[in-house]
N, C-alpha and C positions, 0 to 999 in steps of 0.2 A: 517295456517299462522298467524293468531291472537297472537299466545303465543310471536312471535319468540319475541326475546331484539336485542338490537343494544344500544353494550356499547363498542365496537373495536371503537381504535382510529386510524384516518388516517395513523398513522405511521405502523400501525397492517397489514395496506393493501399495500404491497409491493412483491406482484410477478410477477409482469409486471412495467417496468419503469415509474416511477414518471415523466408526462410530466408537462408542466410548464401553462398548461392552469385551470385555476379556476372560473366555471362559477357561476354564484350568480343572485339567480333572484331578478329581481326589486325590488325598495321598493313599486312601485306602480302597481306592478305586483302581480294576489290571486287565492289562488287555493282554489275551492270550492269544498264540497262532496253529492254528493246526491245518490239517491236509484240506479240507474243502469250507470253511470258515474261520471265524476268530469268534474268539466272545470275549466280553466286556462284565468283569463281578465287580461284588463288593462284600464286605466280610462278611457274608451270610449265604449259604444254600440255594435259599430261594432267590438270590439276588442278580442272577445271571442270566446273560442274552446272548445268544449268537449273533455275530454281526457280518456283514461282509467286510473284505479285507479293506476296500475303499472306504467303511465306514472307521474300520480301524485307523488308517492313514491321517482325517479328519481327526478322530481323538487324542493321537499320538503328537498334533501339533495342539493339541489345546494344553500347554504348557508355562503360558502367560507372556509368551514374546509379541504375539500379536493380538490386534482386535479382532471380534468376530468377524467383518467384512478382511481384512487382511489375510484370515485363514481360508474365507472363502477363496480369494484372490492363491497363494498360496497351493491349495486344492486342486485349481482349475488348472492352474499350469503344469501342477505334478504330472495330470492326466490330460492333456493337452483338450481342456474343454474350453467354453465359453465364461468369462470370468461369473458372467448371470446365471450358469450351472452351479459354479461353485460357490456364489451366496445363496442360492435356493438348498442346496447342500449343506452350508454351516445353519442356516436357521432348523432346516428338518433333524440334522442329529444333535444342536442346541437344546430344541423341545423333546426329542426323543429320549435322548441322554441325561435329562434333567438333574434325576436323582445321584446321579454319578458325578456330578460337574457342579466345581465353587464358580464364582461370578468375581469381577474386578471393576473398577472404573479406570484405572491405570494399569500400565505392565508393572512385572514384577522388576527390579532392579536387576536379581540375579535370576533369571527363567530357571523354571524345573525341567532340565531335560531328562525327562522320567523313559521315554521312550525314542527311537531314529524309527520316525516314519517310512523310514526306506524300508525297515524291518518287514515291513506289510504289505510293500506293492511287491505280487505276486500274484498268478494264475490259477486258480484253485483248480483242482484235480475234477469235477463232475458238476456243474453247476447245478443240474435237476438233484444232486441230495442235497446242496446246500438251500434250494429253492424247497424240498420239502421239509425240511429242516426250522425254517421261519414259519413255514405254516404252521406249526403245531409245536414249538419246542419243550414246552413241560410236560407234555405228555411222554416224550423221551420214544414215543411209536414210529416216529418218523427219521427217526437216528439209524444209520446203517450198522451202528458199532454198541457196544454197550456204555451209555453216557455215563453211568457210575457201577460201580464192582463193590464187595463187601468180600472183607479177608480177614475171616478169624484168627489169629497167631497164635492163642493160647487160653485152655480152658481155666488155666489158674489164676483164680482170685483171691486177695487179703480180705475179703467183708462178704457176709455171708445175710445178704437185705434177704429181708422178709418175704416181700413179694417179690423176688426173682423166680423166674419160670426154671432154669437151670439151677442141679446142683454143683456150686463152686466144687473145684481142684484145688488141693494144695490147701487145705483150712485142717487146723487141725478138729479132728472127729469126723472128716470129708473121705471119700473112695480116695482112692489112689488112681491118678492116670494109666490107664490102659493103651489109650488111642495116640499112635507116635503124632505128634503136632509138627507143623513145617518148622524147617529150622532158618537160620536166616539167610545164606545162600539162595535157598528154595522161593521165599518170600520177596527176595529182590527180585530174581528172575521174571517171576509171576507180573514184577512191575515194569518190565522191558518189556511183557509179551502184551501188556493193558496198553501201551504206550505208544508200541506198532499199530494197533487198531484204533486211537484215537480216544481211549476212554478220557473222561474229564474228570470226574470226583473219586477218591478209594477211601473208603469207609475200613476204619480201623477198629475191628472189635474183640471180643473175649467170652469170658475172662475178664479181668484186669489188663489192658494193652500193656502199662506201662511194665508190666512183669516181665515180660517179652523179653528177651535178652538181646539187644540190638534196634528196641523200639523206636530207639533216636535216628537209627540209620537208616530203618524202613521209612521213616517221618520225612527225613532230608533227602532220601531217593526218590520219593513219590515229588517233591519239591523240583529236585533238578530233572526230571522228565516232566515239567510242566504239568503235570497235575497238580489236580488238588486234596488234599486231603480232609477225611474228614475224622476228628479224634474227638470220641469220649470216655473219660477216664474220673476213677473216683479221686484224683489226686492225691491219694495221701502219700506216694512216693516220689511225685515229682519233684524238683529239687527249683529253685530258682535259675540257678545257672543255666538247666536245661531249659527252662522258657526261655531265656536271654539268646539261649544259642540258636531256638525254633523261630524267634522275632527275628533275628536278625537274618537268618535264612526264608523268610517270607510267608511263613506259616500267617495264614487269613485271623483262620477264629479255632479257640478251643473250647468245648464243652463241658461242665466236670458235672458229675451226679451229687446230688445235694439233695434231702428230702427234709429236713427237720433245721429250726433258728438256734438251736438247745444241742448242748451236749448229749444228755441225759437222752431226751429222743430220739438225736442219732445215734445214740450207742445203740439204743434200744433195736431199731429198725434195721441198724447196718449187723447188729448181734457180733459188735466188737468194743474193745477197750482203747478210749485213751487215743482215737483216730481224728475226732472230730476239728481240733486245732490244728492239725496239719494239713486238714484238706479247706480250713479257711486260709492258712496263711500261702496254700498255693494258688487258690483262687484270686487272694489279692498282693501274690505276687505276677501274676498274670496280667491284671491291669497297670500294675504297676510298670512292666515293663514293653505295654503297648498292644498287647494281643484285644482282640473284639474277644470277650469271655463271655460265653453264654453260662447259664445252669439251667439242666434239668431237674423237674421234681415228678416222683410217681405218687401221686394219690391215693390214702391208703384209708383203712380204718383209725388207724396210728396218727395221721396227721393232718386230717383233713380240716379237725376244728382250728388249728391255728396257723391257716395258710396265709390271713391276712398280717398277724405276727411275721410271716417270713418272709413274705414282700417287704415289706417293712427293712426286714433284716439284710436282704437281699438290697434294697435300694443302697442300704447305708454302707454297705462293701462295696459299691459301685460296679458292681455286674452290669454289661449294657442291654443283656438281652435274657429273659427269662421263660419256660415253658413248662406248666404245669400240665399233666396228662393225665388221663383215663386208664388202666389197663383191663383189656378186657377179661371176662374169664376166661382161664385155661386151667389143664388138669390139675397142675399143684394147688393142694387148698393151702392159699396163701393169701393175706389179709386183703390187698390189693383185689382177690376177686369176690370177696364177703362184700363190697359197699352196694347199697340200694340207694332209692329213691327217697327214704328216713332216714341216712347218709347226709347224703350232698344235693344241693340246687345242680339244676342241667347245666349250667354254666359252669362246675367244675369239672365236667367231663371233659372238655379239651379249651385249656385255658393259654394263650400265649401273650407274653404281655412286654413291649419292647421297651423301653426302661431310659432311651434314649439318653441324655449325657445327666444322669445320677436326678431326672427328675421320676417322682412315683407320679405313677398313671392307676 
């Protein structure tokens, strides 16, 4: 199946009625290939499915050149089926795919060739992992390889939050690093050996990531080994330029920690000066230049009376995605593990709230 071409044009595919549906995957919708599937995200975590590579081949023509039945038709001949395999085909990954796919009633002028479906016909290496793999994919039990990795780079942090379980490095009044941290040679490596095995997500932590000396590099290596990354950072040192340069290298979504709508409380919380405008103007320099930006907030003693204040606040920065948390108790007494039940309603304990295009929910 390697050789076949695909050089018929839409109009070539016409022995079943041209219906008037033209589906087109997101712009923010990506189809990924690895050794024994593909998966199909979209800017979020939770947002990802394994597919088989036929079903990839399907979404890679959903581009806007043809109509549903035309891709069907299309489909059928790539894999030399029956044309009624391949509209039973576009309808089942149509309704599957849903969330991931715009709708049309006409083609686009200029199609998105976002993908070459040839990219995907391919033999997967063990069909029984890929087959358990669908059975159970969030559970990640069924994966032969580790679906995501967590790599600390560096215990040093600029903001020294209340309820952190860790004491920050590098603050002044803080210990002094003892423990040699990877350097970035070492850190790239790490992502050529995740890369051979098929991992899919690398969780970038700390510390502060963005302290990291080569943060950008470890971001854009995890990028061009197809992975994905995932970064949370307090912002206050990122720079705009460097979003511009993470957007346009294909960075999904970025995180930033955010606990308070107020100067004055986040200074309080973070136990720093003079931080707080900068980790707003990175947050909405983020949106601004196309990144899906979440914020996290830790629920504390500190802030829990004016979470609705910060929704608020949050909406009108246009964050697309928001998640307010619990933490539970651990040994540092820190405010975060003080809150009881004359605290907070149960519904603060784990609050996610998706904010969808700058409307509050």
């Amino acid at each position: 199946m390697a050789s076949v071409t695909i050089e018929r044009t839409a109009s070539t595919f016409q022995t079943c009625p041209v219906n008037s549906i033209y589906p087109i995957l997101k712009p923010k919708s990506e189809l990924r290939k690895y050794k024994n599937f593909c998966i199909v995200d979209s800017p979020s975590k939770q947002s990802w499915l394994p597919i088989h590579p036929s079903e990839a081949v399907m979404l890679a023509l959903f581009d806007g050149r043809f109509s549903q039945n035309q891709i069907g038709e299309v489909w059928a001949y790539i894999y030399n089926k029956p044309v009624e395999d391949g509209l039973e085909m576009t309808d089942a990954c149509v309704k599957k795919f849903s969330k991931y796919l715009d709708f049309r009633s006409e083609p686009f002028e200029f199609p998105l060739h976002r993908y070459n479906p040839k990219d995907f016909i391919y033999k997967i290496n063990d069909e029984s992992v890929y087959q358990r793999i669908v059975a159970d994919p969030l559970s990640g039990e069924c994966f032969p390889i580790p679906i995501q990795i967590s790599i600390s780079v560096t215990q040093h942090c600029n903001f020294r939050c209340e309820y952190c379980y860790t004491t920050p490095i590098g603050v002044d009044g803080s210990p002094k690093e003892t423990t040699k941290f990877l350097d970035l040679p070492k850190v790239l490596s790490l992502l050529e050996e995740a890369a051979e095995f098929g991992t899919i997500f690398v969780l970038i932590t700390g510390g502060e990531p963005a302290l990291f000396k080569g943060w950008m590099d470890v971001i854009l290596k995890i990028l061009e080994l197809n992975m994905i990354p995932v970064l949370t950072t307090n912002g206050s040192v990122i720079t705009r330029q460097q979003l511009e340069t993470l957007a346009a290298a294909g960075l999904p979504e970025i995180t930033f920690s955010l606990d308070a709508p107020s100067p004055d409380l986040h200074h309080k919380i973070t136990q720093t000066h003079n931080t707080f405008d900068r980790v707003i103007t990175a947050i909405q320099n983020s949106v601004d230049v196309g990144l899906h930006t979440l914020v996290k907030c830790v629920l504390t003693t500190s802030n829990y009376e004016v979470i609705p204040e910060f929704i608020d606040f949050i909406v009108g920065i246009g964050v697309h995605e928001l998640a307010i948390t619990y933490m539970e108790p651990g040994d540092r007494n820190s405010c975060a593990t003080k809150l009881s039940a004359s605290h907070i309603c149960d519904e603060y304990k784990c609050l996610g709230l998706c904010l969808g295009d700058n409307a509050k929910l």
